[in-house]
C-alpha positions in Angstrom: 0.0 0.0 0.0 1.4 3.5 -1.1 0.4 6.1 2.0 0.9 9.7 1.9 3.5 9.8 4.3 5.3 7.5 7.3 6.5 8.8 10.6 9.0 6.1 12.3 11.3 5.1 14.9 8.9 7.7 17.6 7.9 7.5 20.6 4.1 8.4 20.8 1.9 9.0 23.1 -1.4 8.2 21.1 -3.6 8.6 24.8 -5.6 5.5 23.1 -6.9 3.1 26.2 -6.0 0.4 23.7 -2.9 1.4 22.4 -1.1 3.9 24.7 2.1 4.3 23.1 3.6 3.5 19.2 6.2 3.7 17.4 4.8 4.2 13.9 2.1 6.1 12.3 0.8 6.1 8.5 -1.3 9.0 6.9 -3.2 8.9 4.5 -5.5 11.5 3.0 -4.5 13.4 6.1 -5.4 10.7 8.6 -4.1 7.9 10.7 -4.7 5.1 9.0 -2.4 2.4 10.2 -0.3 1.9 13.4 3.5 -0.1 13.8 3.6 -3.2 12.5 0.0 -2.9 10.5 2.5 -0.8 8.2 4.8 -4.0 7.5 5.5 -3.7 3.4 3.8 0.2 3.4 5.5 2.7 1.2 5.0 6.5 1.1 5.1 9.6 -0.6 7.3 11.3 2.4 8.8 9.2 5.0 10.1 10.8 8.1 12.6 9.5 11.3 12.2 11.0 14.4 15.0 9.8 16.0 13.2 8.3 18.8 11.8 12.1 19.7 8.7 11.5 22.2 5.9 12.8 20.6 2.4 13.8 21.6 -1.5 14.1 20.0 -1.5 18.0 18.5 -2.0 20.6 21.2 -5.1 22.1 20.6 -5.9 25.5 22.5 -9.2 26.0 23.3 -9.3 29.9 23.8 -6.4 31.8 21.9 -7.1 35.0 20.0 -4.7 34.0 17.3 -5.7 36.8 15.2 -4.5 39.1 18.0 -1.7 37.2 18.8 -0.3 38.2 15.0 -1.6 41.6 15.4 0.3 42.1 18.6 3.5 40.8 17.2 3.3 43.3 14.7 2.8 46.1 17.0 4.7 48.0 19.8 5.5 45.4 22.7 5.1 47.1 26.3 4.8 44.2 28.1 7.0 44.1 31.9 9.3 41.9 30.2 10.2 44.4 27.3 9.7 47.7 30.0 10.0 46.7 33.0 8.5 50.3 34.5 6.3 52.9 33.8 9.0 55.1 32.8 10.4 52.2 30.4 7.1 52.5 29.0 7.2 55.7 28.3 10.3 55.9 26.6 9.5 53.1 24.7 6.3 54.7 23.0 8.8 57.8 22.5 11.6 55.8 20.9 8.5 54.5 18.4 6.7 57.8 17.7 10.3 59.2 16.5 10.2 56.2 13.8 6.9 57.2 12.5 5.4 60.2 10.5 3.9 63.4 12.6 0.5 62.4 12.0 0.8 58.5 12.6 -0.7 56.6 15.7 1.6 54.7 18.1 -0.2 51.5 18.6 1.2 48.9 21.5 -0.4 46.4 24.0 0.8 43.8 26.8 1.5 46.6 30.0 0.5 45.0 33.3 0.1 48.0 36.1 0.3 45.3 38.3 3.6 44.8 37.7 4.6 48.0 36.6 3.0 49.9 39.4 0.6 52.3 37.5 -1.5 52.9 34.3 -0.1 55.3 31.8 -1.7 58.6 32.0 -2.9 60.4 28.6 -0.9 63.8 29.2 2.5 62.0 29.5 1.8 59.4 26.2 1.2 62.5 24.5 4.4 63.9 25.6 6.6 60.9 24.9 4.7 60.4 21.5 5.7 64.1 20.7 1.8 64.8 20.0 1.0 61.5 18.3 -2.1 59.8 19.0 -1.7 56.5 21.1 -3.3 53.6 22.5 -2.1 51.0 24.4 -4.1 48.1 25.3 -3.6 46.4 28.7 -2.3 43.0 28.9 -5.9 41.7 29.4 -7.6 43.2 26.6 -10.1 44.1 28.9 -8.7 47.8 28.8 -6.9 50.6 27.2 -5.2 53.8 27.5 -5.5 56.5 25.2 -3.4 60.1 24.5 -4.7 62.9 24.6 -4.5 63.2 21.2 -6.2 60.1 20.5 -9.4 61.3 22.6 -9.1 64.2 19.7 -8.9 61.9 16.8 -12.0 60.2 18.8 -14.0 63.5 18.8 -13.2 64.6 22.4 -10.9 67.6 21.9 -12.1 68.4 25.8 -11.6 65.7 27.9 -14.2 66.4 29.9 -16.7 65.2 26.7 -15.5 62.0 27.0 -18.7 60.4 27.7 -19.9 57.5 29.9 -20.7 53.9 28.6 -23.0 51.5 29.4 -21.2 48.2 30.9 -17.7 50.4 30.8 -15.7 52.9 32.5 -13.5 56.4 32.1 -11.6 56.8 34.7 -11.6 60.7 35.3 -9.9 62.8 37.5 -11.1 65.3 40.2 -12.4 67.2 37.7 -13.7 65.4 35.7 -11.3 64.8 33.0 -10.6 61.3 31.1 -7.6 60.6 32.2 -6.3 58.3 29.5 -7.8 54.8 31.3 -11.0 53.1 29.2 -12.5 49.9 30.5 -14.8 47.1 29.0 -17.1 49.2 26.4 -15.6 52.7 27.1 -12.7 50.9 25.1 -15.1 52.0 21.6 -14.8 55.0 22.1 -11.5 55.8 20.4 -10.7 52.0 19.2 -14.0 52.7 16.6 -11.5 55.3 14.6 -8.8 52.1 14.5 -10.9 49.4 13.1 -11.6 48.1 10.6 -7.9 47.7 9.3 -7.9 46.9 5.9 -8.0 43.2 4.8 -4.4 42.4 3.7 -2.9 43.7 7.2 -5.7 41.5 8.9 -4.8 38.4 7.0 -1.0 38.9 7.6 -2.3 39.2 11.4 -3.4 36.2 10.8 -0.8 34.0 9.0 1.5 35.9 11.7 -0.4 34.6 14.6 -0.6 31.1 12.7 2.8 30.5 12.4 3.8 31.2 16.0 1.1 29.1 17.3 2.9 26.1 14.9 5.9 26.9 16.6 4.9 26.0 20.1 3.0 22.9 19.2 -0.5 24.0 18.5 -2.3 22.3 15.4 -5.8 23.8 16.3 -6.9 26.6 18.6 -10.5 27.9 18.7 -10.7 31.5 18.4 -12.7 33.5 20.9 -14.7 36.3 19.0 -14.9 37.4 15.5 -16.2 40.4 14.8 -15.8 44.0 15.8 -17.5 44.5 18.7 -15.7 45.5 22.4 -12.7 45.3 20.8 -13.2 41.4 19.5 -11.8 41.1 15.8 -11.7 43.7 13.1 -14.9 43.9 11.1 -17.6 41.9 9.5 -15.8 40.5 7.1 -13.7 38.4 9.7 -14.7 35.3 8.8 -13.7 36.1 4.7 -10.3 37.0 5.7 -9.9 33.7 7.4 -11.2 31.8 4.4 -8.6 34.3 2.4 -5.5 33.3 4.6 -6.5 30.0 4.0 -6.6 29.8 0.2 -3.4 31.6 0.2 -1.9 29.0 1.7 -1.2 31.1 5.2 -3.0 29.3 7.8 -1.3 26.2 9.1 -3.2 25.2 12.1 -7.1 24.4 12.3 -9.4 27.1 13.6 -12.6 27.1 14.8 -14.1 30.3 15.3 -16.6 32.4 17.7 -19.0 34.9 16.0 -19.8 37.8 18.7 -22.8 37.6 20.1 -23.9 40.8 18.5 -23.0 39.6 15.1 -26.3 37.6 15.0 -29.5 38.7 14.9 -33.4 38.5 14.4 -33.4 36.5 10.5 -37.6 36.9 10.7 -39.1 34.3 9.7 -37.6 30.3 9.2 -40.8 28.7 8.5 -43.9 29.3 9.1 -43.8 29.9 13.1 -40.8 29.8 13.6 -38.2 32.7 13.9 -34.6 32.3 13.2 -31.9 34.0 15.5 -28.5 33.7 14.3 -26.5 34.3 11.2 -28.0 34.7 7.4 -29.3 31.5 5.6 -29.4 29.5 8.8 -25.5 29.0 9.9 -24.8 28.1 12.9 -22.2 26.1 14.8 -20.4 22.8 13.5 -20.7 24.8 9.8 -17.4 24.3 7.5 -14.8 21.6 7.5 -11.5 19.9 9.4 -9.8 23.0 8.7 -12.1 25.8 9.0 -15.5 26.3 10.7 -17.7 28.1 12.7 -18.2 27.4 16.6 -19.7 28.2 19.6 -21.1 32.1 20.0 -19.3 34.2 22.2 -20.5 36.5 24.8 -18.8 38.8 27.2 -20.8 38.9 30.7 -18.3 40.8 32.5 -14.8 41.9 32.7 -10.8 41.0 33.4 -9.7 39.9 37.1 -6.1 41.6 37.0 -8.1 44.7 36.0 -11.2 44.6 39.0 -13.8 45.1 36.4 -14.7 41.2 36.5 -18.1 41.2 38.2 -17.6 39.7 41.9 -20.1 38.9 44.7 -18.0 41.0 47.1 -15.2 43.6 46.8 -12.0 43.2 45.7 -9.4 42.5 48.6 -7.3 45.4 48.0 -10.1 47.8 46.7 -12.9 48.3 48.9 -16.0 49.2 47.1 -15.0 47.6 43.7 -16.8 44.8 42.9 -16.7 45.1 39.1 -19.2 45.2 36.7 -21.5 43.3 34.3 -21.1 44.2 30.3 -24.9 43.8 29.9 -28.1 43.9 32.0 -28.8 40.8 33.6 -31.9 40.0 31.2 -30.4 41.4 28.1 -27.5 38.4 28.7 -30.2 35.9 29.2 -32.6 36.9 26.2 -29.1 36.3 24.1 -28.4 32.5 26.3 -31.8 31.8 25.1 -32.3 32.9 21.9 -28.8 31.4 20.8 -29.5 28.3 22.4 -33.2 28.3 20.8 -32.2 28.2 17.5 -29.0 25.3 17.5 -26.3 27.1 18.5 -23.5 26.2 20.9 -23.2 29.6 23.6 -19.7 30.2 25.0 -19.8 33.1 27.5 -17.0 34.8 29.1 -17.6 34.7 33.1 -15.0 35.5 35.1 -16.6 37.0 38.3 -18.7 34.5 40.2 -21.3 37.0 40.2 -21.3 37.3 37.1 -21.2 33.4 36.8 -24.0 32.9 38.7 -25.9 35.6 36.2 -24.7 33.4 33.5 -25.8 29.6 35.0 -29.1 30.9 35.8 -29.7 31.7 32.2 -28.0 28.3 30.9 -30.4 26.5 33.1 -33.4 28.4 31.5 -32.6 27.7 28.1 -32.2 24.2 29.2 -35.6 24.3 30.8 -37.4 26.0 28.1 -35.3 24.7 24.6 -34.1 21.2 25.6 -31.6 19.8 23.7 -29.1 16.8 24.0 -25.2 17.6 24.5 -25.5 20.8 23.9 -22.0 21.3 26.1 -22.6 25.3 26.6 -19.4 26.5 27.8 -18.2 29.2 30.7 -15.3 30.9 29.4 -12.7 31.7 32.3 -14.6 30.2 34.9 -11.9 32.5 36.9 -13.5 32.3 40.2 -15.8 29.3 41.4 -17.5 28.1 44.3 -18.3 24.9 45.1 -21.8 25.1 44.7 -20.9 26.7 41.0 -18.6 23.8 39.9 -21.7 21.1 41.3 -24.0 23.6 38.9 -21.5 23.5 36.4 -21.5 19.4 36.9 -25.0 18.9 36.6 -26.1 21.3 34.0 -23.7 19.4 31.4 -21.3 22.6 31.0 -17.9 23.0 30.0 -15.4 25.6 32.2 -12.3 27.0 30.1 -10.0 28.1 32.6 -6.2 28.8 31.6 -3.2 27.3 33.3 -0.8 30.0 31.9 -2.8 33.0 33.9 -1.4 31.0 37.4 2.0 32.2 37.0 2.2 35.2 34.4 -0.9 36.9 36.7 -0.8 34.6 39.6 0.3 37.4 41.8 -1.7 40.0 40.3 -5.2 38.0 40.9 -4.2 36.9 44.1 -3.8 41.0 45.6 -7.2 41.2 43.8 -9.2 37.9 45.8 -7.0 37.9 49.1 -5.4 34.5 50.2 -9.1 32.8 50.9 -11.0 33.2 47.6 -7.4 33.2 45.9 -7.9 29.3 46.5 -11.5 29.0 44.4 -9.1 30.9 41.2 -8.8 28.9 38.2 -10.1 25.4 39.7 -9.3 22.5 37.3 -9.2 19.2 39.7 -12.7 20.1 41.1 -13.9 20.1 37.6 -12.7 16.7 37.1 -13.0 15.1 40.7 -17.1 16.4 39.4 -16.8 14.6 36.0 -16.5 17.5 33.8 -14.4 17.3 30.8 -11.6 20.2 30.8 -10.5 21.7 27.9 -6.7 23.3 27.8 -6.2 26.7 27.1 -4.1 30.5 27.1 -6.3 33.1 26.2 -3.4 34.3 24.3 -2.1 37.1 23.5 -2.9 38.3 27.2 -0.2 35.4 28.7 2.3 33.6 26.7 0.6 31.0 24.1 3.1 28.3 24.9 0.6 25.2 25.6 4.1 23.3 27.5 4.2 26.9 29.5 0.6 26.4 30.7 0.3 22.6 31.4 3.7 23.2 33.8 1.5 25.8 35.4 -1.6 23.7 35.6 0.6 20.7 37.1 3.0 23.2 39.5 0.4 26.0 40.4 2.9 28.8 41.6 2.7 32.4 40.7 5.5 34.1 39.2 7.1 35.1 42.9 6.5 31.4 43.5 3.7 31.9 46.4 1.3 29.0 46.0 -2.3 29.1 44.1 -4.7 27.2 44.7 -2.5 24.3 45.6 -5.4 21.6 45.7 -6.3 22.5 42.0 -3.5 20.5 40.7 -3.8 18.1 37.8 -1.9 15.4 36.9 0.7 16.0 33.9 -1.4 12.9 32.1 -4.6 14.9 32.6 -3.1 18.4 31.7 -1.9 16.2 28.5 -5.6 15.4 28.0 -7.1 18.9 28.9 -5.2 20.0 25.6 -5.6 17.5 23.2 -8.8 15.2 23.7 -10.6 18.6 26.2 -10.1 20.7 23.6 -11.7 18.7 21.3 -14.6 17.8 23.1 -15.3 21.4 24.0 -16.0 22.3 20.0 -17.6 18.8 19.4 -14.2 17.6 17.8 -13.4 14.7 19.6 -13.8 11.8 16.9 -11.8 13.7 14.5 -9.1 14.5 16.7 -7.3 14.3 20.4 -6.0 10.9 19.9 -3.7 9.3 17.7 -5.6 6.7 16.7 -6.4 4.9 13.0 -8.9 7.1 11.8 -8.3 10.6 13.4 -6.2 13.6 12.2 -2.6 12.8 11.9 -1.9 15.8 13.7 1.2 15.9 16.5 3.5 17.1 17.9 7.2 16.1 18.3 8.7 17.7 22.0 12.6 17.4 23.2 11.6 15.1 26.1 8.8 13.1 27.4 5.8 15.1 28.8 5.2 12.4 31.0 7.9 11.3 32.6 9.8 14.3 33.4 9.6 15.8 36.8 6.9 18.6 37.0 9.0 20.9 37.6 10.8 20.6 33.8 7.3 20.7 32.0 8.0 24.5 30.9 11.4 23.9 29.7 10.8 21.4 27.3 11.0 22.5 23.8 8.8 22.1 20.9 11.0 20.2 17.9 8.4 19.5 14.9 4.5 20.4 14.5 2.5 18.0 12.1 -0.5 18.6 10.8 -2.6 16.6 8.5 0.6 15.0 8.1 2.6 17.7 6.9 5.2 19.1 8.6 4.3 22.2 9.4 7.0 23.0 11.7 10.5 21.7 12.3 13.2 23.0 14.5 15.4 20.5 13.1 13.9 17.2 15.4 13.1 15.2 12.0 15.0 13.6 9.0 12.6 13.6 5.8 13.1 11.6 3.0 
């Protein structure tokens, strides 16, 4: 038999009950199709040696902006590690604006003001952008800061015009003025003048973002929000530049992406009493193909956790009378649970608060009630703080939590000034979910921590903050199950799982080859192992010199 291609002398982990490890795969039409010694007398198109590398079923990142994490590779980098201080930052965004044309914007993202002490102010970006416009967008996403020249490209030459948002924030001084800080929705305000970008930069955003996710193992990530709304893609078009960067041959890994919530709407009329809610001509999740297709719909119901706008039942430990806010009315966020659940669509809402959570689980549990449907598997994005009575709600209304591993370190200490040591142990609960039976999915949120998945399952196995202070200790997985939370988890959380989490005859030949074994390392070498080869489909997509092709 002639195959496609032959991967030998490996050392796979296939995470198959039956058949755990293997030496051998054989692809053909882009799948597994044989396994060791059922390829005695095979030939093939493109045989590769590993060397004996250990290799591992495709990561597959559950929540990663990927179209954000080109964008932000492409723009100015303030995160602590390239300015490590406020005044770094500054003369960073100077250095930039004295690159650029008088007129042009400065446009950067990644600061933390947790770890660099303070937000930029709009007075002193304008001063170290030499009156450019700027606008920097906080590590989170969740929040930006604008010059004051940006306010006037906005429309708000006074910044006491800057208006107030519904479900956002401008932070104002004592009189009155913006004082460079947008949260949640206030973000629009000036980022409307930014977007749409035009096509050809969002497609190199995207082959951009594709390529690095190749290089640190990923061969699918599901893409949190498409569509310009809060900040969430670039325009309507979205999806077209995705199918664009595909036929040009740009995107290497498989996506599956989240229409915004506000991207669908009231169709009229389906059939005769019936309305449709949704996108045109019917299209709804599970639409497209193995390399390309629409998802889950994605709603924000609150706010970011190292920024204290994520909607909490009580105040922040170190700021009294800030308990966050809600991006919508409580009954504006259920009419679009239930309506998107109503007509066949898988819901995916951002939760991060437990406030907001339980907002958010009371309106799962009507749709439920009043739409039922089997296997749905609505999802809580985040899931960022949890009670035990939320994970047993969680459990028994059939949901899937998406929390990230990679926030316990790169934030760790951030989130744990914001809950205080006792509610710092309900943050980012992962063994819970599985001691209740729920299947979790792995995940980065990327670009607002690094998009390594070997970075985050170290942190979901380990569980320190970057100063090393314990989190949430008794949340700890197993490197096996981290393993599984980002290869068969992810899967399952997009309805994937019989195409792809295993290596198995019949499933993607997707994998990836790593330096060591995941497995058998101590836990604490998980984040320095090394990504040598990404395959997907059975292509090499990416090789840091771990294979020999013939």
């Amino acid at each position: 038999m002639r195959l496609d291609a032959l991967f030998h002398d490996g050392r796979f982990t296939t995470l198959d009950p039956d058949r755990p490890t293997a030496h051998t795969l054989g692809v053909l039409g882009g799948r597994i199709v044989a396994v060791d010694d059922e390829l005695h007398g095979c030939t093939a198109d493109l045989v590769v040696d590993l060397g004996g590398a250990h290799a591992v079923p495709g990561f597959n990142d559950a929540h990663h902006h990927l179209s954000m994490v080109g964008e932000r590779l492409r723009q100015l980098d303030v995160s602590c590690e390239v300015v490590p201080s406020l005044d770094a930052l500054y003369r960073a965004v100077a250095e930039r604006a004295a690159a650029l044309p008088a007129d042009a914007w400065v446009v950067g993202a990644g600061y933390d003001q947790n770890k660099i002490g303070a937000h930029p102010t709009a007075e002193a970006l304008g001063r170290a952008a030499q009156g450019r416009p700027v606008w920097l967008v906080h590590t989170s996403g969740h929040m930006a800061v604008a010059s004051t020249q940006a306010f006037a490209r906005a429309g708000f030459t006074d910044p006491t015009d800057v208006p107030e948002v519904s479900g956002g924030v401008v932070v104002r001084d004592a009189h009155g003025r913006a004082e460079g800080l947008l949260q949640e929705t206030a973000m629009q305000l000036v980022e409307r003048v930014l977007r749409p970008v035009p096509a050809e930069e969002w497609i190199t955003n995207i082959a951009t973002g594709s390529r690095a996710a190749l290089e640190v193992g990923l061969t699918s990530v599901t893409e949190p929000g498409i569509g310009v709304v809060d900040g969430i893609g670039n325009g309507p078009a979205d999806l077209d530049a995705f199918h664009q960067a595909r036929e040009q041959g740009l995107l290497g890994v498989r996506m599956t992406l989240m229409p915004y919530i506000t991207a669908l709407h009231d169709c009229g009329a389906l059939e005769p009493g019936a309305t449709w809610y949704g996108l045109d001509l019917g299209l709804r999740t599970g639409f497209g193909d193995e390399w390309l297709r629409i998802g889950p719909t994605k709603i924000l119901s609150d706010g970011s956790l190292i920024g204290r706008s994520a909607a909490m039942c009580c105040d922040y430990h170190d700021t009294p009378g800030n308990s966050g806010l809600l991006k919508y009315e409580p009954e504006r966020l259920r009419r679009y649970i239930v309506e998107a659940h109503r007509c066949g669509w898988q819901v995916a809402t951002h939760a991060i608060g437990d406030a907001a959570l339980d907002v958010v689980l009371d309106a799962y549990e009507e749709a439920a009630r009043l739409h039922p449907r089997a296997d749905v598997r609505h999802r809580i994005e985040h899931a960022a703080v949890t009670s035990d009575a939320q994970v047993a709600r969680i459990a028994a209304l059939g949901l899937i939590p998406v929390p990230q591993g990679r926030f316990l370190s790169e934030t760790g200490d951030g989130l744990l000034a914001a809950l205080g040591p006792e509610r710092g142990r309900q943050a980012y609960r992962m063994r819970s979910f599985l001691d209740a039976g729920v299947v979790l999915p792995g995940s980065s949120d990327a670009p607002v921590v690094a998009p390594d998945p070997l970075l985050s399952i170290h942190d979901m196995v380990n569980r320190r903050t970057a100063s090393g202070a314990p989190i949430g200790a008794g949340e700890a997985v197993t490197a096996l199950e981290a393993l599984r939370a980002y290869t068969v988890g992810s899967a399952h959380a997009v309805h994937e799982e019989r195409v792809k989490g295993t290596l198995t005859r019949g499933m993607l030949a997707d994998f990836t080859v790593l330096s060591d074994d995941l497995l058998g390392v101590a836990p604490e070498r998980i984040g320095s192992l090394a990504v040598g080869a990404t395959v997907v489909g059975g292509r090499v997509a990416h090789d840091a010199g771990a294979l020999k092709v013939s």
